[in-house]
C-alpha positions in Angstrom: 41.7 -21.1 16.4 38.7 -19.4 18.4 36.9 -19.1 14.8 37.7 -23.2 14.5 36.2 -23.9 17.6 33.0 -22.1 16.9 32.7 -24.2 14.0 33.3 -27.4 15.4 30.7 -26.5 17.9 28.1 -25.5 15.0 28.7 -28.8 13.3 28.0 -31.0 16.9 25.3 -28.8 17.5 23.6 -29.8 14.0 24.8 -33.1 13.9 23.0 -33.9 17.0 20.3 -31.4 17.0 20.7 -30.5 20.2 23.3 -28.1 22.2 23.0 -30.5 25.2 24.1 -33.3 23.4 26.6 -30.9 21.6 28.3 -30.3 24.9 28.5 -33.4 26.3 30.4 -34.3 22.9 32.6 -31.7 23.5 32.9 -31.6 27.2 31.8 -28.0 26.8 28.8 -26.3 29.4 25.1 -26.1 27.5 25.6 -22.5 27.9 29.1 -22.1 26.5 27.9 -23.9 23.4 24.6 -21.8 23.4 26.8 -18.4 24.0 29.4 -19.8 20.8 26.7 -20.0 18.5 25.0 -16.9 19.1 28.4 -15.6 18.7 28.6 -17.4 15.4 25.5 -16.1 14.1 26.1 -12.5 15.1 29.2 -13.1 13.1 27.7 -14.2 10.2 24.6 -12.0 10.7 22.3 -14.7 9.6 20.5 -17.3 12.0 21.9 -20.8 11.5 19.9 -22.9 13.9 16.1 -22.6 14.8 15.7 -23.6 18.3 12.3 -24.6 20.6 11.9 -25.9 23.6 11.5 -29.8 21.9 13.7 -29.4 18.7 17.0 -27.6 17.1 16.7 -27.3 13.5 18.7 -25.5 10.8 17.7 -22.9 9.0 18.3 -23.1 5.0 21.4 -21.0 5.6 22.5 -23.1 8.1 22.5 -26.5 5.8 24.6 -24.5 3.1 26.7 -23.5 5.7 27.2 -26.9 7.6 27.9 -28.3 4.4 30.8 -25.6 3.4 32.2 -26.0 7.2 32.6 -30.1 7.1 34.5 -29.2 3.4 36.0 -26.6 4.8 37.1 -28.6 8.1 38.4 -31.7 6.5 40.7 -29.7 4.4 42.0 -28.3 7.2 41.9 -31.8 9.3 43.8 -33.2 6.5 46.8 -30.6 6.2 47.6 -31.3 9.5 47.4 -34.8 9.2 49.8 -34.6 6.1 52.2 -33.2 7.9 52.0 -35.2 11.3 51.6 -38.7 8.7 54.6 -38.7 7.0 55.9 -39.3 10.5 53.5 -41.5 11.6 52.1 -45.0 11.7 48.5 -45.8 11.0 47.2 -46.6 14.9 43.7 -45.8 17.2 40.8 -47.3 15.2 39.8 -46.9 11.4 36.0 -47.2 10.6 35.5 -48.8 7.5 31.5 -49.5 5.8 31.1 -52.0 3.0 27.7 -54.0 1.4 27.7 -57.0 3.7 28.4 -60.0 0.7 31.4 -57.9 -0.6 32.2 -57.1 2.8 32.6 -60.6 4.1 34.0 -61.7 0.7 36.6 -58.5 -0.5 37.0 -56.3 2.6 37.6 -58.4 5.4 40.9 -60.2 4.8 42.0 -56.9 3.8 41.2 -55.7 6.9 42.7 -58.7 8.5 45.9 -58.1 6.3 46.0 -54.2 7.6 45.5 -55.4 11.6 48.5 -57.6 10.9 50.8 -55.2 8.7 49.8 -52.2 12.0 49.9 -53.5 15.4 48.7 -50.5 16.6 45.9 -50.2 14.6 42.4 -51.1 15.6 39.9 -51.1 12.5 35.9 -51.0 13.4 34.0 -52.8 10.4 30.6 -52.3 9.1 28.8 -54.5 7.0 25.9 -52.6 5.7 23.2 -53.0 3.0 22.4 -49.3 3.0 24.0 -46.1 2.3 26.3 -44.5 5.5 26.5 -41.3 5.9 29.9 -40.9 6.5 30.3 -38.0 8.8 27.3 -38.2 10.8 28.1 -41.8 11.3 31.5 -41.9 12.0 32.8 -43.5 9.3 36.4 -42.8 7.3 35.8 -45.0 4.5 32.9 -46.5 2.9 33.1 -48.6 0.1 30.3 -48.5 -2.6 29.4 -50.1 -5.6 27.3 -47.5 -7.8 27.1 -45.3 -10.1 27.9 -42.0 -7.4 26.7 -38.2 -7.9 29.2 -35.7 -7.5 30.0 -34.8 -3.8 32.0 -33.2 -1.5 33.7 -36.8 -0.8 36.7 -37.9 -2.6 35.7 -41.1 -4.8 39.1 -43.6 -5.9 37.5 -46.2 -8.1 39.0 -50.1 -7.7 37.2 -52.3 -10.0 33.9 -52.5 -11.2 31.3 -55.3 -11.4 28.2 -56.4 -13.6 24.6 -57.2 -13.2 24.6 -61.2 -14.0 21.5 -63.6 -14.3 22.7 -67.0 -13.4 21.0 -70.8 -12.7 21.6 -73.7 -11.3 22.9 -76.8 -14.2 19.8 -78.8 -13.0 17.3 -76.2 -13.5 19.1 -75.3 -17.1 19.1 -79.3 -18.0 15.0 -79.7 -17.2 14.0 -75.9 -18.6 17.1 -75.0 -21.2 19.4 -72.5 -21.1 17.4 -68.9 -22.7 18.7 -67.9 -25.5 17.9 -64.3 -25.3 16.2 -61.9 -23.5 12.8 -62.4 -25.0 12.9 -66.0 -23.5 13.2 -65.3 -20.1 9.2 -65.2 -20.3 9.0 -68.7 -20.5 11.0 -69.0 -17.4 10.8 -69.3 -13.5 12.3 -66.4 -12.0 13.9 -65.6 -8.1 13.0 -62.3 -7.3 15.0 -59.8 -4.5 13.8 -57.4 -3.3 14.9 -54.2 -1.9 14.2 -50.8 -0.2 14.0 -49.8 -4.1 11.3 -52.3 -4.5 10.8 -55.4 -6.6 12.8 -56.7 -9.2 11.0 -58.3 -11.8 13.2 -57.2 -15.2 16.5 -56.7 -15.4 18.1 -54.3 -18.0 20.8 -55.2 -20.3 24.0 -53.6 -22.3 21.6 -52.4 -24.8 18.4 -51.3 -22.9 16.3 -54.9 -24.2 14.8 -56.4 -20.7 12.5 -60.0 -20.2 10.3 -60.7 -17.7 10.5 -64.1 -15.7 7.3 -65.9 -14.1 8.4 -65.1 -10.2 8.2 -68.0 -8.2 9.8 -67.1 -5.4 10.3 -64.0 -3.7 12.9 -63.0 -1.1 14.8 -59.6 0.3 18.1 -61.2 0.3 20.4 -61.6 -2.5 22.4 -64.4 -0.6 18.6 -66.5 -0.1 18.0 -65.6 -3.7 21.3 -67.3 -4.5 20.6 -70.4 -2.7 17.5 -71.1 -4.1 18.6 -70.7 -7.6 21.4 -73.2 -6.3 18.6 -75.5 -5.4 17.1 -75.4 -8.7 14.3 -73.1 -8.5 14.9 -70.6 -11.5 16.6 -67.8 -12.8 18.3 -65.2 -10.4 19.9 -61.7 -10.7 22.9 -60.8 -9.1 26.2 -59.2 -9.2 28.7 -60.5 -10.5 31.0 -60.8 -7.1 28.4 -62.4 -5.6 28.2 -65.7 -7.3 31.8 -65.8 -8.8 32.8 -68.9 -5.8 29.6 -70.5 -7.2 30.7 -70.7 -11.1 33.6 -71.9 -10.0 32.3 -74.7 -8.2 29.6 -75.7 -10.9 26.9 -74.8 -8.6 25.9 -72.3 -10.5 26.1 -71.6 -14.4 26.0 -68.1 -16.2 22.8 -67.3 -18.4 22.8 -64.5 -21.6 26.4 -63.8 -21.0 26.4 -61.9 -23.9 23.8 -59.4 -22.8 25.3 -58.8 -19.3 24.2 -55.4 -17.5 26.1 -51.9 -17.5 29.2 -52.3 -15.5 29.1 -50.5 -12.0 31.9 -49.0 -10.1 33.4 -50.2 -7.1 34.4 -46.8 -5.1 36.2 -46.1 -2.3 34.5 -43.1 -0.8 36.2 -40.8 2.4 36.5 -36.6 2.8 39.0 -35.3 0.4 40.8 -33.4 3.3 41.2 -36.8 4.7 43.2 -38.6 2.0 46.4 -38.1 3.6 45.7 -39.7 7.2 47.8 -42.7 7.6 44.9 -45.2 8.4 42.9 -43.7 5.6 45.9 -44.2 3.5 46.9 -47.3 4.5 43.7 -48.9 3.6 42.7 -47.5 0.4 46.2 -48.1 -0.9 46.1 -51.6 0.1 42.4 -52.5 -1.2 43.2 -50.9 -4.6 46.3 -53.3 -4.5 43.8 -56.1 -4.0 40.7 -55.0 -5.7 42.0 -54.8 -8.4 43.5 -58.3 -8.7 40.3 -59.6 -7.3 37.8 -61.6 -9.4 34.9 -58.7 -8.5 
């Protein structure tokens, strides 16, 4: 247990680069943290940290090795916690991260249905148009819809959704509905734009893109929506996004045919973690949902 705690105290002590802030975490004195690590790295006879007087860095042995130790601690984490779960109710709080339109549209009355279903659970949601690091954060689930790199996280995929170009019936009445691609050119465009830049073209199934004259800029996809509602061109989106609008006739599907590839929607959480009974709970429930969901 001595060796677990010296690793928990490694991974404050990175996580927020500082041992002051390390002990305070841990209700441990600065010098018994400062004492564990130099323990730790006599062990290992390799430095993990590089300390001066302003900063607490890691060393490139100590980022492969903060790396193994979360891995290596959530495993562990998560054996006890399938033991102790069988027997137990989800309760305390679960901290779940979403984008915020699929949050407010997908993930909150799941939520609301898991606060209902557990009275002793508290659930601490996130609505976030960037990516969450999930263990510096705080977070035990994040839900993301990409196309993920292999990690250290355990990935459960529940639906999937498509890159759409869609208009308002009024615009489509005064300009025509595009035929293909190539006649986006001759049409007014709705640009977002994001930390990933500006969106002029968008791709297709088979790689063939158009270009739109922008009109109107904006860097959110839910303003981009509503101005194509009000009739002033051509915007991309996913498909979630605009699904209540299509229904309503507000908004009308363009090149249908030559929709985007589809992206995953992936529930994301450390592998050792899978059998907690809030993690459980809530990624059993939103794959139920999800996937009868119109995404």
């Amino acid at each position: 247990m001595e060796h677990l705690k010296a690793l928990r105290t490694f991974i404050a002590v990175a996580e927020h680069a500082s041992f002051a802030q390390a002990a305070r975490r841990l209700h441990m004195s600065p010098t018994t943290v400062t004492r564990t690590i130099a323990a730790l790295e006599a062990d290992l006879g390799a430095p993990l940290l590089t300390r001066t007087t302003r900063s607490v860095r890691l060393t490139e042995e100590g980022a492969i090795f903060l790396e193994r130790c979360r891995a290596g601690l959530a495993e562990i984490d998560g054996a006890f916690e399938a033991v102790r779960g069988k027997a137990l109710a989800p309760r305390g709080t679960l901290t779940v991260t979403a984008p915020v339109m699929f949050g407010r549209l997908h993930i909150l009355p799941i939520v609301t249905e898991l606060i209902q279903r557990h009275p002793g659970l508290n659930v601490r949601l996130l609505l976030l148009d960037r990516v969450v690091r999930l263990v510096e954060e705080g977070v035990d689930v994040a839900v993301r819809i990409a196309d993920l790199p292999d990690s250290a996280l355990h990935m459960r995929k529940v639906g999937e959704v498509r890159r759409v170009l869609s208009a308002s019936p009024a615009y489509l009445r005064e300009k025509g509905e595009p035929r293909d691609m190539a006649d986006l050119r001759h049409h007014q465009s709705i640009v977002v734009e994001d930390e990933t830049g500006t969106h002029r073209q968008w791709e297709t199934e088979h790689g063939r893109t158009g270009r739109a004259v922008a009109r109107l800029s904006v860097n959110s996809v839910q303003a981009g929506i509503e101005a194509a509602i009000q009739g002033l061109g051509i915007v991309g989106s996913l498909s979630y996004q605009i699904t209540e609008h299509l229904k309503a006739g507000r908004l009308q599907q363009v090149l249908s045919d030559h929709a985007g590839p589809a992206l995953p929607v992936s529930l994301l959480f450390q592998s050792g973690r899978r059998n907690s009974p809030n993690i459980r709970a809530f990624t059993e429930l939103a794959q139920e949902r999800l996937r009868g969901a119109s995404l």
